[in-house]
C-alpha positions in Angstrom: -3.4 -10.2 1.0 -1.4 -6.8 1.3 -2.3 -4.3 3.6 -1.9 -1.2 1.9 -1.7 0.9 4.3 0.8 0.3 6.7 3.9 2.4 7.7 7.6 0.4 7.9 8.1 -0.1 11.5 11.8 -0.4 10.8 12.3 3.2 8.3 10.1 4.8 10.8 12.4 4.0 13.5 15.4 5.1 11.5 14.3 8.0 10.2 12.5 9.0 13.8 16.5 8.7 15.0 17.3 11.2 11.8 14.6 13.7 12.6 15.7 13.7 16.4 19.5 13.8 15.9 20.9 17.1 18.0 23.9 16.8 15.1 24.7 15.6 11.7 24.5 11.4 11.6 26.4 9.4 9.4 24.1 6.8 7.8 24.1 4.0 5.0 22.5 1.5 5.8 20.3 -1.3 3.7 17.2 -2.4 4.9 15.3 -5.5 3.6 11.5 -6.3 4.4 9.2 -9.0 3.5 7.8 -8.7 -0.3 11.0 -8.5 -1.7 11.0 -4.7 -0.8 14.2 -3.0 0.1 15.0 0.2 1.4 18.3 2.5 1.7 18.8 5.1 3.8 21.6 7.7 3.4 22.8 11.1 5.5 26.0 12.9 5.3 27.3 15.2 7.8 28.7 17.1 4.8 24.8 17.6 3.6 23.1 17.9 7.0 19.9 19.5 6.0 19.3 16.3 3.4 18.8 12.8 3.8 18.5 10.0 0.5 15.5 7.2 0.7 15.7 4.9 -2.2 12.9 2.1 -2.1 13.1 -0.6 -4.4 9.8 -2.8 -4.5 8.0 -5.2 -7.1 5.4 -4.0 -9.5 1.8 -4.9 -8.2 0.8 -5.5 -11.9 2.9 -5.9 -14.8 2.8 -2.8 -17.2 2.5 -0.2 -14.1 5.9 1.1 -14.9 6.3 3.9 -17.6 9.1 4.3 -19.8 9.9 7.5 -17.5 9.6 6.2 -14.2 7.1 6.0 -12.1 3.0 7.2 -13.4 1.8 10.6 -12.5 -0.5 9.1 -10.6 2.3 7.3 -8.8 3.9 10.7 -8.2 1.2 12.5 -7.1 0.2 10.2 -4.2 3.7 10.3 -3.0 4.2 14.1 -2.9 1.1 14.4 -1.1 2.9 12.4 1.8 4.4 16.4 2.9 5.5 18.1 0.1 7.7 20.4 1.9 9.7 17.8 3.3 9.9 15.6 0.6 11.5 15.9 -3.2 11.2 13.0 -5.8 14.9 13.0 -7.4 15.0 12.0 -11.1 16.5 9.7 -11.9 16.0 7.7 -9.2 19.4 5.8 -7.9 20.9 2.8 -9.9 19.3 -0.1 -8.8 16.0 1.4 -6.7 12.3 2.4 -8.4 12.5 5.4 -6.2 14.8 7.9 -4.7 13.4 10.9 -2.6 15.1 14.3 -0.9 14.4 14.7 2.5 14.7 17.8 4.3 13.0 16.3 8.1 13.9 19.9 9.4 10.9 21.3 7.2 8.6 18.8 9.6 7.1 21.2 12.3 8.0 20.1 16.0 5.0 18.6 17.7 2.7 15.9 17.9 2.5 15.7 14.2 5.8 15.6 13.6 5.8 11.2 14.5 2.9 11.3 11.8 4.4 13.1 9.2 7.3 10.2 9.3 5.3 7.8 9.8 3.6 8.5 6.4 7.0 9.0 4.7 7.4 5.7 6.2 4.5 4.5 4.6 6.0 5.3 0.7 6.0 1.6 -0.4 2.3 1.2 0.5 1.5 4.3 -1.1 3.2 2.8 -4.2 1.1 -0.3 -4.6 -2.1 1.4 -3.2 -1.9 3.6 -6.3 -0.7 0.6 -8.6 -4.0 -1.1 -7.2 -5.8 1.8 -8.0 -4.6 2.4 -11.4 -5.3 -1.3 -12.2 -8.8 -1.3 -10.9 -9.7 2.0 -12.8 -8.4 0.8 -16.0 -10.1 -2.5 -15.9 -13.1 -0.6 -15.1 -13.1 1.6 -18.3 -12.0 -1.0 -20.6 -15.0 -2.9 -22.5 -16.3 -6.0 -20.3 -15.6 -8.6 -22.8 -12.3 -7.6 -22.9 -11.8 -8.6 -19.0 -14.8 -10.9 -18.4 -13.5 -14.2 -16.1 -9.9 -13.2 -16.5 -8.1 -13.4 -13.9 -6.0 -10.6 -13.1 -2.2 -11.3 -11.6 -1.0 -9.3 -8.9 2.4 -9.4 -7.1 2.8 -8.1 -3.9 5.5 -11.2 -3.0 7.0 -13.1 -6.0 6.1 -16.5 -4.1 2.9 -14.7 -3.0 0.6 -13.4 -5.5 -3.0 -13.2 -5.5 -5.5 -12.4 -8.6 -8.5 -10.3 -9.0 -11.3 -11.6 -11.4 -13.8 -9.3 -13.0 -17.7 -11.3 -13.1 -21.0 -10.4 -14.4 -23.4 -9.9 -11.3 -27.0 -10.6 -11.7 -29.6 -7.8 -10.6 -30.5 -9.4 -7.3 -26.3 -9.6 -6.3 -25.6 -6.2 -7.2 -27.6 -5.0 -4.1 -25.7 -7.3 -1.9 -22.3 -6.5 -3.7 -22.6 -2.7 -2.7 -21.8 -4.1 1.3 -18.3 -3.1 2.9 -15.7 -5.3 4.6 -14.1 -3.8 7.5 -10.6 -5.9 7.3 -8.4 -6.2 10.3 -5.1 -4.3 10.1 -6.4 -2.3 7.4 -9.4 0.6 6.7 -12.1 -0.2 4.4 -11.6 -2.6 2.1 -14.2 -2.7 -0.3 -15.5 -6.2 -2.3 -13.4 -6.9 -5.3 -15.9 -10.0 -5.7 -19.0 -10.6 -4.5 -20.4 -14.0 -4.7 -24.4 -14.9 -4.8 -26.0 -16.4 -1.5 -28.9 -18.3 -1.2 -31.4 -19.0 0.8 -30.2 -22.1 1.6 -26.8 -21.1 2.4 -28.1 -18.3 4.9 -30.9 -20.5 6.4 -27.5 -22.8 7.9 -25.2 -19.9 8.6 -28.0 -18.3 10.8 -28.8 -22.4 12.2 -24.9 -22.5 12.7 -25.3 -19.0 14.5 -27.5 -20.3 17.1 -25.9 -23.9 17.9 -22.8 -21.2 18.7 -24.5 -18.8 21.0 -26.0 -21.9 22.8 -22.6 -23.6 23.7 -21.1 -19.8 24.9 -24.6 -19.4 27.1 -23.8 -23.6 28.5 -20.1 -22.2 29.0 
């Protein structure tokens, strides 16, 4: 599964090298990353104080694209990333889901200068975090019937995709639905599904437990 919140270590570099020019750089350059997302860069020495980012990525659920673009919702998250550096252009270029303005000499010098970038770097995540968002919130508010055992495609690779599935929990799993995973490489991640255990099951796992600790102790 997607980590969906993870900076592009590639973008970050290039638009570190932006940010730290001493003059104008000359850039257009095409970047492809896994998940059939692609990214292009552009800067003009005839525009020095602006620099293109067009991201082109796959919709995490079919139906999250508005006739105009992006959802507000969308938008929101992204001008959030520093809204003095960075302006959403409209239309977007031919081709991309996204094009954005950005002026990196609004980005105070500092520490937090490598931080701002590297959540403009972070944009595509953004994008699906929001999509995954959306999704959940309106599965959430529509009538349970309606969504009940279905399973719910999401496309984060074409080759790749993985499904959420809405299911009735019985009073005695809804207390142990309300735990948190901690998921490596990402924050919290909460527990789209949660799946009974019984006594059974956790009388083995904890026997399983012990025969583990005992051959680390012989070791």
């Amino acid at each position: 599964m997607a980590c969906f919140d993870r900076a592009s270590p590639a973008l970050y570099e290039i638009l570190l090298k932006l940010y730290r020019a001493e003059k104008p750089v000359e850039i257009d350059h095409h970047l492809h990353e896994f998940g059939s997302v692609e990214y292009h860069v552009q800067s003009s020495a005839a525009d020095p104080h602006h620099n293109y980012l067009s991201i082109s990525t796959p919709l995490l659920f079919p139906g999250m694209l508005n006739s105009d673009g992006l959802s507000p919702f969308t938008i929101k998250m992204i001008k959030e990333l520093c809204s003095d550096a960075v302006e959403i252009v409209e239309p977007a270029n031919e081709g991309y889901l996204l094009t954005l303005k950005l002026n990196l000499a609004k980005i105070p010098n500092g520490k937090g200068s490598e931080k701002i970038i590297r959540q403009i770097a972070s944009v595509q995540a953004v994008i699906l975090s929001s999509q995954l968002k959306e999704m959940l919130q309106s599965v959430n508010s529509q009538g349970a019937s309606q969504w009940m055992y279905k399973p719910i495609k999401l496309v984060y690779h074409p080759r790749e995709p993985f499904y959420v599935i809405r299911q009735a929990l019985h009073k005695e799993d809804i207390e142990e639905a309300k735990e948190v995973k901690s998921v490596k490489g990402c924050w919290n991640v909460g527990k789209l599904v949660s799946f009974p255990k019984s006594k059974n099951l956790k009388k083995k796992c904890g026997n399983f437990a012990k025969k583990i600790k005992r051959i680390r102790f012989r070791i």
